[in-house]
C-alpha positions as CSV (number, residue, x, y, z in Angstrom):
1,X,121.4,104.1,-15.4
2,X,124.5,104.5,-13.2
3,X,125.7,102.1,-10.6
4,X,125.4,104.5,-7.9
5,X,121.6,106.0,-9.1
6,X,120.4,102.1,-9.4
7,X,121.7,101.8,-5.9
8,X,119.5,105.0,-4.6
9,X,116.4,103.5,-6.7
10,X,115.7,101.2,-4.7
11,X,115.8,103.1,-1.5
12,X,113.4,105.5,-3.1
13,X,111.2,103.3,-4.4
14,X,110.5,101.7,-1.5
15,X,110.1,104.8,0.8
16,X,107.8,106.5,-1.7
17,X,105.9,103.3,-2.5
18,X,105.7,102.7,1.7
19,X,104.6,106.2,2.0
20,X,101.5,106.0,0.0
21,X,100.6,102.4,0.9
22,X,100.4,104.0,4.4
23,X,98.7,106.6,3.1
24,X,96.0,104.8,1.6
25,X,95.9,102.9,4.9
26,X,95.6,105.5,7.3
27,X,93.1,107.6,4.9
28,X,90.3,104.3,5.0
29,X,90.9,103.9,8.4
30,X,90.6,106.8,9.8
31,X,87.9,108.0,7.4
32,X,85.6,105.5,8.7
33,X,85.9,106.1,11.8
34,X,85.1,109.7,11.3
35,X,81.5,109.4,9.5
36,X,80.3,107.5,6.3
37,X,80.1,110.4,3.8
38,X,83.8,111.4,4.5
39,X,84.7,107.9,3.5
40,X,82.9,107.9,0.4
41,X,84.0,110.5,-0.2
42,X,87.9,109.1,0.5
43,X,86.6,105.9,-1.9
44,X,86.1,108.1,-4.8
45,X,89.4,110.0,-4.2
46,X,91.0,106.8,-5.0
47,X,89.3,105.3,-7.6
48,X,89.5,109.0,-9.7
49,X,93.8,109.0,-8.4
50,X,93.8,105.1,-10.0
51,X,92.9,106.5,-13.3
52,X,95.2,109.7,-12.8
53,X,98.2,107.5,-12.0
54,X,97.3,105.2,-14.8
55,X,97.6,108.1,-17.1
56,X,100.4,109.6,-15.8
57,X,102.5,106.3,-16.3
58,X,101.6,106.0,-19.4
59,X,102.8,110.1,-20.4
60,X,105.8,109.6,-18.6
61,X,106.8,106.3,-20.3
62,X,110.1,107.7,-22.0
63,X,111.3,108.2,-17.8
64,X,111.0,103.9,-17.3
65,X,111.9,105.3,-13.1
66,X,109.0,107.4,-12.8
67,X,106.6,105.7,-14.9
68,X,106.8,102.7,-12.9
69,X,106.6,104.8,-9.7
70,X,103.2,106.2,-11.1
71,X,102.0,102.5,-11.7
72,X,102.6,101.0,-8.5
73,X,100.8,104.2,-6.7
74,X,97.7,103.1,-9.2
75,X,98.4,99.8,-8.5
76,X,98.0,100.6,-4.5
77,X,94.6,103.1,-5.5
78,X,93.1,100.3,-7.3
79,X,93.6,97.9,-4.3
80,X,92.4,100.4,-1.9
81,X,89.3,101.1,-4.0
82,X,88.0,97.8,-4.8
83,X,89.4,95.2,-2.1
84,X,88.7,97.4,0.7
85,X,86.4,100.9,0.2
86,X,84.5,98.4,-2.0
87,X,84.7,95.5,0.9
88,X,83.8,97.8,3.5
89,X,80.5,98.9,2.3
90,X,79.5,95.5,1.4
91,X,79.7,95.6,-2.5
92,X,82.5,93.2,-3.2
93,X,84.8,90.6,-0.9
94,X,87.9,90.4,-2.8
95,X,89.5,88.3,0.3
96,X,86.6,85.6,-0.1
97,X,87.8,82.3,-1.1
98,X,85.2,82.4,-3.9
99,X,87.3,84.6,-5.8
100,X,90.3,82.2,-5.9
101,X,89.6,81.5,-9.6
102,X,89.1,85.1,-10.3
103,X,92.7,85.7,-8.8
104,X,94.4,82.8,-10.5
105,X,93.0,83.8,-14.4
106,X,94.2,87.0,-13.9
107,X,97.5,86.7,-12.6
108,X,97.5,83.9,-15.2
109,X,96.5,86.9,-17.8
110,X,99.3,89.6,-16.9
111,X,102.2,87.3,-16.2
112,X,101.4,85.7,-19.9
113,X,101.2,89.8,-21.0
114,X,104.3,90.5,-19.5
115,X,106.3,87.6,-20.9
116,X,105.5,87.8,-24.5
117,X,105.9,91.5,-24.1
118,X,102.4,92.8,-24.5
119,X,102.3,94.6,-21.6
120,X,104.4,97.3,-21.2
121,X,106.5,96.6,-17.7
122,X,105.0,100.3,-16.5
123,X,101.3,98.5,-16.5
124,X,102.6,95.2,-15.3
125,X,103.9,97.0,-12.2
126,X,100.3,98.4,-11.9
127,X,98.6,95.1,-12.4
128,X,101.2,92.9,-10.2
129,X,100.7,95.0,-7.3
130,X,97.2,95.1,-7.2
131,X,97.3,91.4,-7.4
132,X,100.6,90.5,-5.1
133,X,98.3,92.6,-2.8
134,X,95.0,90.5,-3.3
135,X,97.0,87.8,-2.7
136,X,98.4,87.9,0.3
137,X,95.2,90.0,1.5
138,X,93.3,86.6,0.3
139,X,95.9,83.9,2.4
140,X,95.7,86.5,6.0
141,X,92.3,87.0,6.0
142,X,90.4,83.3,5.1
143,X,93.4,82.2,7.6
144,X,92.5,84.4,10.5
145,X,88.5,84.2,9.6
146,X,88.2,80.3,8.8
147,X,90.9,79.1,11.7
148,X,91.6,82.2,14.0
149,X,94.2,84.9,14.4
150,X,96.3,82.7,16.5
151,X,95.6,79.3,15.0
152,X,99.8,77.3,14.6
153,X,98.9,77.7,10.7
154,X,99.7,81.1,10.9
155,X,103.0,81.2,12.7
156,X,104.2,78.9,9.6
157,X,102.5,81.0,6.9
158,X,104.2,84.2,8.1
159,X,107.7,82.6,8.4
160,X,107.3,81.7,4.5
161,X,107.0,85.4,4.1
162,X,109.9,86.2,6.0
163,X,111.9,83.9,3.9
164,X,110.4,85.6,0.7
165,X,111.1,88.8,2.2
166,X,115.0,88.0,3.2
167,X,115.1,86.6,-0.7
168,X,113.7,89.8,-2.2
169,X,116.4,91.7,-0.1
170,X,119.3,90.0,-1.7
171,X,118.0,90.0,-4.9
172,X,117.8,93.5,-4.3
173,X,121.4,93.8,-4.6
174,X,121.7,91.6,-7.0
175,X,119.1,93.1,-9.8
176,X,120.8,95.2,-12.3
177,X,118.1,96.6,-14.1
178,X,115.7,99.3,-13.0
179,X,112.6,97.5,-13.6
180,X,114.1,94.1,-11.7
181,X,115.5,96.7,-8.9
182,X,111.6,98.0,-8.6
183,X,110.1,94.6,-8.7
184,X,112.2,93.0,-5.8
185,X,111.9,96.2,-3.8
186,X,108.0,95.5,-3.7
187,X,108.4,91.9,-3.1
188,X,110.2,93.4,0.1
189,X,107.2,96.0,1.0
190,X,104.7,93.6,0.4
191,X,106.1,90.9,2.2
192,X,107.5,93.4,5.2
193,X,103.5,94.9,5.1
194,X,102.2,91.2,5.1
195,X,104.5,90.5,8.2
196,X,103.7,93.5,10.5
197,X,99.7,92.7,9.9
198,X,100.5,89.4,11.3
199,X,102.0,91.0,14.4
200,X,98.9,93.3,14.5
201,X,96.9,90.5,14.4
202,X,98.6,88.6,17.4
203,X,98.3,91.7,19.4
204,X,102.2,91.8,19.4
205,X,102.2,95.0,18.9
206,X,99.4,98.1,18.3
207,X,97.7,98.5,15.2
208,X,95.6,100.9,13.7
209,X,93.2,98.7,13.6
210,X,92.5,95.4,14.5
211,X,91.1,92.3,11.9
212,X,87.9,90.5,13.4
């Protein structure tokens, strides 16, 4: 890919993948809110655009760009289907510490794919953002339920992501490929994400919802 194309990639990937993640966001919120069949009904709208996206990455593999685009959206439905529609009606608690093991296996699993090159990197963009998700979901939530939204552990914890997040910009720049340039510019979103919930959750500034 051209110098000046990799430069735009990551601009766009970031926009597009923000754009959904919001998406997804604003849909379960607000759904919710509005009445309990409407948000089932939003629940299986994202588990049936998981498998969609899924499929989609995988028929637009010879276009790397777009197929990894189509993987982190499934990536994102996948999250917002089982670690919160899932959470919310009481069925699973992906946050719980409980499922620490769970977590670690896994990302044990498709980091071990990925390096001996089992898993195509379209799939490993699906997987790793479900689980970079799940993981800072898990560290927010057992922090602000087990020691409080305002507890000094938290003020630490978030400026760890902010480092993560200033590294992931420069890598950014750095990253010659398109699959690195991809990667880093979801460490950013992630991170960025993981940051403003903090500031939601220390009343900061206004959320669209609050964490209790």
């Amino acid at each position: 890919m051209e110098k000046g194309k990799i430069k735009n990639l990551a601009f766009k990937t970031f926009i597009s993948t923000l754009a959904f993640f919001g998406g997804v966001y604003v849909l379960l919120v607000f759904s919710s809110r509005y009445s309990q069949v409407v948000y089932h009904l939003a629940g299986i709208l994202l588990a049936l655009f998981t498998l969609f996206a899924f499929v989609m990455s995988e028929l637009r593999k010879e276009k790397p760009t777009t197929a990894n685009q189509w993987a982190i959206v499934s990536g994102v439905s996948l999250w917002g289907f089982l670690g919160e529609y899932l959470e919310h009606i009481g069925w699973l608690d992906l946050a719980h510490w409980h499922f620490a093991p769970a977590l670690l296996i896994l990302t044990f699993i498709v980091i071990f794919l990925i390096k001996r090159k089992y898993l195509p990197a379209r799939f490993g963009f699906c997987f790793g953002m479900f689980l970079c998700i799940w993981v800072l979901h898990m560290l927010m939530i057992n922090q602000f339920e087990l020691l409080g939204k305002t507890h000094w552990l938290t003020y630490p914890s978030a400026i760890v992501i902010g480092i993560v997040a200033m590294i992931s910009f420069i890598e950014i720049r750095r990253a010659k490929s398109i699959n690195q340039k991809m990667a880093w510019v979801l460490v950013l979103l992630l991170t960025s994400w993981t940051l403003l919930e903090y500031l939601w959750a220390w009343c900061f500034i206004p959320g669209p919802y609050s964490i209790s």
